[in-house]
N, C-alpha and C positions, 0 to 999 in steps of 0.2 A: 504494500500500500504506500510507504512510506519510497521515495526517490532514494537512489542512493547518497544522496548530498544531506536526506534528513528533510526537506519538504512535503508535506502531502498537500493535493489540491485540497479547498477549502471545501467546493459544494461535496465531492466524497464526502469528508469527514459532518457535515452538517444531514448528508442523508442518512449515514450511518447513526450519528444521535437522533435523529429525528424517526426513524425506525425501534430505536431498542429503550429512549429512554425520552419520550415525546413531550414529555409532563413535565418532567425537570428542566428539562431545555427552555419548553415553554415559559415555566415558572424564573428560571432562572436569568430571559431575557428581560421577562416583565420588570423582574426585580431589580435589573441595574440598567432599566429602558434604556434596552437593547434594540434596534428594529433588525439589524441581522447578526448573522454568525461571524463576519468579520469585526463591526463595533462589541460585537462581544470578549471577542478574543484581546483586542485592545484594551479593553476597560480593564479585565481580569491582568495584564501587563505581563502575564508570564509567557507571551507567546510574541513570536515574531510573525508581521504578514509580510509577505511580499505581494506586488502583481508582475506580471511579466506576460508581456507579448507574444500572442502567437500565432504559427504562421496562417492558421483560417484566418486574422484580423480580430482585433479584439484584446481581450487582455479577461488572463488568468488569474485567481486568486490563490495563495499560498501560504501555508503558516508553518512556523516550528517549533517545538518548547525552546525558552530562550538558551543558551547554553551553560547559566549559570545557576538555570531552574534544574538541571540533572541531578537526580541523584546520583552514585556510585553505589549499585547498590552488593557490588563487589566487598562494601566494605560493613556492609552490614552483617 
């Protein structure tokens, strides 16, 4: 799912929570009036978007955990 650079497109990831967990997303936008999955991701600050250009025209949404949002969980 994930690119190998660490990117996943945005609308995936927003089908896939809107699929398994409809209600919290829901709730979740409401609650930090959110209107989509990008201003969400921003708000919450732990993630990075990108957009990027492509080649149909247009432009793509992108997000990542930020890199100093990683756990290591190696060290747990």
């Amino acid at each position: 799912m994930a690119r190998p650079d660490g990117w996943v497109d945005l609308t995936t990831a927003e089908d896939i929570l809107g699929n398994k967990a409809p209600n919290e997303l829901k709730t979740l936008k409401g609650h930090l009036e959110c209107q989509t999955m990008k201003e969400l991701l921003l708000v919450i600050e732990g993630f990075e978007v990108l957009e990027e250009r492509i080649s149909e025209g247009g432009v793509r949404a992108l997000y990542r955990v930020k890199p100093e949002q990683i756990i290591d969980t190696a060290v747990i």
